[in-house]
C-alpha positions in Angstrom: 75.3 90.6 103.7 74.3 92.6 100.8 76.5 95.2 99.3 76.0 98.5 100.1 74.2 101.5 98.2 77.1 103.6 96.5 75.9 106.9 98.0 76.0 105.3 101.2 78.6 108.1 103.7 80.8 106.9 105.8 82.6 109.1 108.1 84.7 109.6 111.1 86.3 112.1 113.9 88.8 111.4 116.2 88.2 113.5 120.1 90.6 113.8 122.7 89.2 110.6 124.4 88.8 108.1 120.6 87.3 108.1 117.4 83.6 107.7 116.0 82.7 106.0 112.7 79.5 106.4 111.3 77.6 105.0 108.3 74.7 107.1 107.3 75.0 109.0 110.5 75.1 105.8 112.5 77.6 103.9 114.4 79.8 101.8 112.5 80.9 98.8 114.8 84.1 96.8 114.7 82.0 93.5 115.8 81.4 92.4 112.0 85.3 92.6 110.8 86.5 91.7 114.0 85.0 87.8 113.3 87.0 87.8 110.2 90.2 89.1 111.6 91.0 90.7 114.3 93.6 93.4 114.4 92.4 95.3 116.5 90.7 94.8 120.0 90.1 98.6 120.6 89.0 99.9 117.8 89.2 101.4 114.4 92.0 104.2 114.0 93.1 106.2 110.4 96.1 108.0 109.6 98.8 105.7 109.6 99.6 102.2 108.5 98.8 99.8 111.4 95.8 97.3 113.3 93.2 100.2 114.0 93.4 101.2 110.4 93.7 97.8 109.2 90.7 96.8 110.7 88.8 100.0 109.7 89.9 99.4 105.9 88.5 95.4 106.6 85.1 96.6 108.5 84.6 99.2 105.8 85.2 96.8 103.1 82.6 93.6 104.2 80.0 96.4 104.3 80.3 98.2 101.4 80.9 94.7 98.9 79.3 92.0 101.1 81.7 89.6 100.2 83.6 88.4 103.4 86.4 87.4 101.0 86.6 89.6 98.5 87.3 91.9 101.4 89.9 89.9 102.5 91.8 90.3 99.7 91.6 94.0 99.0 91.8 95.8 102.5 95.0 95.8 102.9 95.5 97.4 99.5 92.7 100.1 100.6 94.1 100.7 104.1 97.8 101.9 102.2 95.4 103.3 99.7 92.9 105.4 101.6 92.3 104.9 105.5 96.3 105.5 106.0 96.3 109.0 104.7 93.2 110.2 106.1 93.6 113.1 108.7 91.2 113.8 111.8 87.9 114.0 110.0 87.1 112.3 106.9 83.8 111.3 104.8 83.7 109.0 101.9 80.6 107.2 99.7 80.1 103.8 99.3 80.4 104.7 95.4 84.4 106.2 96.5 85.4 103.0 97.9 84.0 100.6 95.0 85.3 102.8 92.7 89.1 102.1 94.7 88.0 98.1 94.6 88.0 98.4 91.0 91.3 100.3 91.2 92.7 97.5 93.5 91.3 95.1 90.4 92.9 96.5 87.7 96.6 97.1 89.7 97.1 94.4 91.8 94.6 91.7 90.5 95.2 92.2 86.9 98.9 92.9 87.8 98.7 96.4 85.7 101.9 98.0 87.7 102.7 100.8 84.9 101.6 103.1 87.2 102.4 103.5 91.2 99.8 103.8 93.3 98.9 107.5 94.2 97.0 108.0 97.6 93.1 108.5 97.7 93.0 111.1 100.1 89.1 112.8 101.2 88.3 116.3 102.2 88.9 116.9 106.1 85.6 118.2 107.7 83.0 115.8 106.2 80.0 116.1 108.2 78.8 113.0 110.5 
């Protein structure tokens, strides 16, 4: 894998019957993040701490860095950070999340902890 282009758009909706993640206006599949870890057998999910959004932070994570474990050890961090606080439609750049990966870095890599972590929440509405 090859990391992605920062203005790269990732979005997703939740309908009455699921949810629909797209990068660059096309489907997003679990299949990738699911043969690292799976959390999740149905799906991604957002909004809440738990497997669907775990395993949307993971699958959103390999693609944007490439690095299988570099992902590993940051999605969890990006899921509380990000994909936990997003509401029924979101859209983020590839550029938003790398810019969190460095945050992750500096806070829980570098142990920084002077500051607590304040939620990255995007605008509801994003096209897809």
């Amino acid at each position: 894998m090859n990391p992605t282009n920062r203005d790269t758009v990732y979005t997703g909706r939740r309908f009455a019957d699921g949810v629909e993640v797209k990068r660059d206006r096309r489907p997003l599949s679990p299949a990738a993040s699911w043969r690292v870890r799976n959390h999740s057998p149905t799906g991604f999910e957002w909004g809440y701490g738990g497997s669907g959004p775990a395993q949307l932070a993971l699958a959103l994570m390999l693609d944007v860095l490439g690095d299988a474990g570099l992902a590993q050890r940051c999605y969890h961090w990006i899921m509380w950070a990000t994909v936990s606080t997003w509401s029924n439609s979101w859209r983020v750049t590839a550029g938003e999340l790398l810019d969190l990966v460095e945050r992750w870095r500096a806070e829980v890599e570098g142990h920084d902890h002077a500051e607590p972590i304040a939620p990255f929440v995007v605008a509801e509405g994003g096209g897809a």
